[in-house]
N, C-alpha and C positions, 0 to 999 in steps of 0.2 A: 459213342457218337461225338466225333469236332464241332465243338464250338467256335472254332476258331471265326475268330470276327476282323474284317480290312480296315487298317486306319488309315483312312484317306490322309495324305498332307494336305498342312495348312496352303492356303493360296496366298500368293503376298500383292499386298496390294495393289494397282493398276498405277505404274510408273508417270510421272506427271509428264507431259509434254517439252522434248527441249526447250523451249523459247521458254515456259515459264521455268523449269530450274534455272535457267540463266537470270532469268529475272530475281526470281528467290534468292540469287544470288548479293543482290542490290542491297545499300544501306538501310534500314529501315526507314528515314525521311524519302528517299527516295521511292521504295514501293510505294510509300501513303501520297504521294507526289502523281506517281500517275493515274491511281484511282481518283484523288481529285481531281487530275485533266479529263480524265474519260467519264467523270460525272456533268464535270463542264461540260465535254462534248455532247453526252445526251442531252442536257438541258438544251442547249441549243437545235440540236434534232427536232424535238417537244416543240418548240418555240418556232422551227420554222414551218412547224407545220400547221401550227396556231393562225401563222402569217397568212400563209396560202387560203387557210380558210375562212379568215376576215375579210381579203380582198377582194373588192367588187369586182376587179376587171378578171381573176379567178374565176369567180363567181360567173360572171356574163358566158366566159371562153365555155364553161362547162356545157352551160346547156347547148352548142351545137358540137359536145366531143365527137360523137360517132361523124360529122362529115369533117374535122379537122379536128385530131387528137394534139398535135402537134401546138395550137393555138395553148390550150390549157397547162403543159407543159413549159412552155415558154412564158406565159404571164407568171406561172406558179414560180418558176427561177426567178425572173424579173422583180416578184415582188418579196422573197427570200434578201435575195441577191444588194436591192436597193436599200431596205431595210437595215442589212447587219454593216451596210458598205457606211449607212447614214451614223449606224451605232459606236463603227470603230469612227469613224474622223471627228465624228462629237467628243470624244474618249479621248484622243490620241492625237488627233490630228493639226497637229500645231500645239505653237506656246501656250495659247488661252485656252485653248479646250484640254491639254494637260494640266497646268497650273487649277484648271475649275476640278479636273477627277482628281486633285492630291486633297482640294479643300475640302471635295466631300468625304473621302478617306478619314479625314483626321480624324472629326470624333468617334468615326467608327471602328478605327485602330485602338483608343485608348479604350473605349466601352468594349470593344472585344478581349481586350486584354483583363478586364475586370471580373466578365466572367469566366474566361480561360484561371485567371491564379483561381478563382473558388473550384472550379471543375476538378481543378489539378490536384487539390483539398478536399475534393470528396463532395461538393457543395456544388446545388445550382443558384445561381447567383441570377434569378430573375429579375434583380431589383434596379441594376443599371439604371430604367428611365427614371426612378425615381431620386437614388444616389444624384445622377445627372442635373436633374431638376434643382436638388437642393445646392448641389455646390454651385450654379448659375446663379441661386437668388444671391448667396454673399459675396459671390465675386461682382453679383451687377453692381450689389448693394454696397462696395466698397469702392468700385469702380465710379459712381455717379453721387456717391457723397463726399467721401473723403478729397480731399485738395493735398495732393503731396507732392514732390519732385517725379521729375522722368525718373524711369528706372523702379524707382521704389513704391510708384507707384504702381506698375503692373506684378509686380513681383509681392506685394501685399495683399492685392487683388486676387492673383494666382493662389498665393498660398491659402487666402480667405474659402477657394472652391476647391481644394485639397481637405481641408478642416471639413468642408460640408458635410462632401461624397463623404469621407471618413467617418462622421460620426452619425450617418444615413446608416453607414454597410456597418459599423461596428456595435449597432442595435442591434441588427440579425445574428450577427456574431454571439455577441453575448448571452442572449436567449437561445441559440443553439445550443453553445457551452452551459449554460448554467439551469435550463428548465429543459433542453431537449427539444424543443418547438423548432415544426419542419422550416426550412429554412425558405423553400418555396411557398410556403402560407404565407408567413410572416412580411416575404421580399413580396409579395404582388400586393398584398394589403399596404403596407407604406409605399408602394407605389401611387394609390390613390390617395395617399394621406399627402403625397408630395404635390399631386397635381392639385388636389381642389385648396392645401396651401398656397401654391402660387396665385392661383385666381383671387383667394381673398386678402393675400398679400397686396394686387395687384389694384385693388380696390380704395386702400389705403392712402391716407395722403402723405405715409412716407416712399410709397414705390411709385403713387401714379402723378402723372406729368401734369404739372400746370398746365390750365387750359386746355386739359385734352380730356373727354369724357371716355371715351373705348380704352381698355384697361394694356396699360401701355407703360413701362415706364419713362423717366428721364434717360436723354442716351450719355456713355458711358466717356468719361472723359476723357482727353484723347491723351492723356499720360499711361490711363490704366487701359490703353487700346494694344491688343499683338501688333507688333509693328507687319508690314504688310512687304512681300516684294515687287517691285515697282509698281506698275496702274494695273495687279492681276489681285484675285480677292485672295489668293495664297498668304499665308501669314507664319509667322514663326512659331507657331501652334503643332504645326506639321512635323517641325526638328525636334519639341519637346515629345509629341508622341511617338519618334523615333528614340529619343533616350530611354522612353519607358518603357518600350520595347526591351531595348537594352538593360533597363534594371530588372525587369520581370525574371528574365533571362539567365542575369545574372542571380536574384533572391535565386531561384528554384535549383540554378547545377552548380554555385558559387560558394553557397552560406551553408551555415548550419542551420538556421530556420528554416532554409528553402527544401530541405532533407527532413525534415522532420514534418514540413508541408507536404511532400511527395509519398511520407513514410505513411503519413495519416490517410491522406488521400486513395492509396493502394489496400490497406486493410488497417482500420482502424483498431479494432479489436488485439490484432498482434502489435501496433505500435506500443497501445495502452499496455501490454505486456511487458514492453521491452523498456516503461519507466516514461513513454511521452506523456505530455498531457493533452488528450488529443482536444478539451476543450480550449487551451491555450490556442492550438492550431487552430481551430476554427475560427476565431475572435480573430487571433492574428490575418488570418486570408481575408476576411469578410473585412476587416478594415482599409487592406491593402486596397482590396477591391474597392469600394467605396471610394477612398482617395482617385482612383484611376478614372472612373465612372467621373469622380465632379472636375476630373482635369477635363475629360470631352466638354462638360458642362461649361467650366470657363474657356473653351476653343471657342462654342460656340458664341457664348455673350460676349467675349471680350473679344472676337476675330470676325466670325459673320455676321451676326445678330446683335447689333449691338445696343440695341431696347429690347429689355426683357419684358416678355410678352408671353401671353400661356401658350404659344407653340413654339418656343426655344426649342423644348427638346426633339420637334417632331417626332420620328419613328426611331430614334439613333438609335434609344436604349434598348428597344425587339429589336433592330436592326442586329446588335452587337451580338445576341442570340444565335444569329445564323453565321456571323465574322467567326465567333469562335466555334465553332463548330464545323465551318469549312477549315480552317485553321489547325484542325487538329489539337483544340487546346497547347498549341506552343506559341514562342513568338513569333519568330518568323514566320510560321505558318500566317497567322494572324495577322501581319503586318498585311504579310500578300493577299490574303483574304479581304482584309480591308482599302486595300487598293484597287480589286477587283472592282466591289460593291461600289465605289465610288468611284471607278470610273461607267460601272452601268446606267448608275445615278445621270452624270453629265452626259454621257452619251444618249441616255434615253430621251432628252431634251430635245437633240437636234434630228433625233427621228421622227419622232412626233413630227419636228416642223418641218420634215423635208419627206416624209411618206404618209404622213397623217396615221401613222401604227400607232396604237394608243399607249401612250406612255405608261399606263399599268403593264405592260409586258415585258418591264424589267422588273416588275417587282415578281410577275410569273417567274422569269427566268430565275430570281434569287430563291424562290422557292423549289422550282425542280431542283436546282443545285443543291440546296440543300437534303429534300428529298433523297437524293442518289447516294449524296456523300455519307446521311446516316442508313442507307441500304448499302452496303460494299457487298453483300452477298447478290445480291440483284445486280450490281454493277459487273462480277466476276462472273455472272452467267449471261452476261451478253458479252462481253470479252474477255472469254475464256483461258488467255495470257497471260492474264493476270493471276498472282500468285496471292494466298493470305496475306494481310496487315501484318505487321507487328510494333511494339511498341507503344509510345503515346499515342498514335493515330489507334489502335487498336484498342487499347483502353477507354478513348473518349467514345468510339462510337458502339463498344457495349453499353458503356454506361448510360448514353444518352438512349440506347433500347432497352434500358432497363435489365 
């Protein structure tokens, strides 16, 4: 009797579509490029459709759809339409409403970039608002006591909120390296230990103003002020977190630490093989960070804010959470990430006052966006052209899924 048994051939796999090999084709910044445009894009889909359904004149057009379809349709464009038309001229639209989207950008470029170098390091660098907070209080605190020369005196100032963030972010560093303690515990607990410092800082009569009971300081004198470009609130705060860009950039594909940062950050276990020490890395990133975080800190005291007050930091430091993360943990990415956020910022101002759409609907939109960017597999099943991540874009948003 034959046994004889049929070995099916293997199948090979279902050939991707041209337009995505071509695309696969593309640098790896560019794949992660247009996954975050088509995240953008959805976020905005999401969002106009949020519009349609807050609007009352929507609203009214519905209830007689069945005798005039047409009506509802047309208010539902109209009120899309007026809304994002209200968002970009806020944003964009002229000198002053650009010059306002670069000022909100700033500290959210440098506080993205503080958790971006931790990311890049293996580390989530939740601590931003607090780094941030801290290096404000010595830059106000140098800024509104000290009497020095121009020049030297914002430059003392600055470096005073570089020290702060620094030895904010280089506590969590240390205790990472040296006891092991999560670095996300530890970063959200001196968070609070940053904010309710400030208030009873703020309480004191070395921070609080003569004469004035609500917890406020003296404002910041005008040697140790970012100097400003002309009557726009833009200030040279902007160019320095364009440099830091630029160093971030350069520490990580330049140096030897920024190698031994990327080394750790990718598998730390094999670095530690191969003679790093991955707790030195850690220290090192978490202070880099920290530094970067109290540079946003003195943008804001010594450029916008210029009485430090417990809502200097507002949201920068969660803010920078979502910059680097749209970002891709790089710089560039980050810078533009942070240009984005801060031109939704300005622009969401002059929506509010010219559609009455509620200004929380930019902060909706930073969260879809964000959303999408850390789903790219939900992004790649609604546009199906798109090809796998690769790279840093690829690594940040496993990581940040865990």
């Amino acid at each position: 009797m034959s046994n004889d048994t049929t070995v099916e051939p293997e199948q090979a796999p279902p050939a991707a579509p041209a337009k995505q090999r071509r695309l696969s084709s593309l640098p790896s910044w560019a794949v992660q490029g247009l996954v975050s445009l088509s995240a953008i894009l959805l976020a905005l889909l999401v969002g106009a459709v949020l519009i349609i359904i807050g609007d009352d004149e929507v609203k009214a057009a519905v209830t007689y759809f069945g005798a005039a379809p047409g009506d509802t349709f047309s208010a539902a464009f109209s009120a899309v339409g007026n809304a994002y038309k209200a968002l970009v001229v806020g944003a964009v639209g002229g000198i002053t409403p650009i010059t306002e989207s670069l000022t909100q950008a700033t500290p959210l470029i440098c506080g993205g970039l503080a958790v971006s170098l931790a990311f890049r390091t293996g580390l989530f660098n939740i601590g931003a608002q607090g780094q941030l907070i801290v290096g404000a209080i010595l830059a106000a605190w140098v800024g509104f006591t000290l009497h020095l020369p121009p020049g030297i005196h914002l430059l003392v100032a600055i470096l005073a909120g570089l020290l702060g963030g620094a030895v904010w972010g280089g506590i969590v560093g240390l205790l990472k390296a040296r006891t092991g303690a999560h670095e996300v515990i530890v970063t959200i607990m001196l968070n609070y230990v940053a904010i309710y410092l400030l208030q009873w800082l703020l309480t004191t009569t070395t921070f609080k103003r003569p004469g004035r009971e609500d917890p406020i300081s003296p404002i910041v004198d005008a040697n140790a002020q970012y100097p400003q470009f002309g009557s726009t609130r833009l200030h040279i705060g902007f160019l320095l977190a364009l440099l830091a860009a630029g160093f971030v950039w350069w520490l990580l594909n330049r140096s030897t630490v920024g190698f031994e940062l990327r080394a750790v950050g990718a598998n730390a276990d094999a670095s530690r093989t191969a003679g790093m020490s991955v707790g030195r890395a850690y220290f090192i990133a978490m202070l880099v960070a920290g530094a970067l975080a109290g540079l946003a800190g003195t943008q804001q005291v010594l450029g916008t804010d210029l009485p430090l007050t417990d809502g200097v930091a507002a949201t920068v430091g969660f803010d920078a959470i979502t910059v680097a993360l749209l970002g891709r943990g790089t710089p560039l990415g980050t810078v533009l990430a942070g240009l984005l956020f801060g031109a939704l910022n300005a622009g969401g101002l002059q929506m509010q006052l010219q559609t009455q759409t509620p200004l929380t609907l930019t902060t909706v939109l930073q969260a879809l966006i964000v959303l999408f960017v850390a789903a790219p597999a939900l992004v790649r099943s609604i546009f199906r052209f798109l090809p796998k991540e690769r790279g840093a874009g690829a690594v940040l948003a496993k990581g940040w899924n865990g």
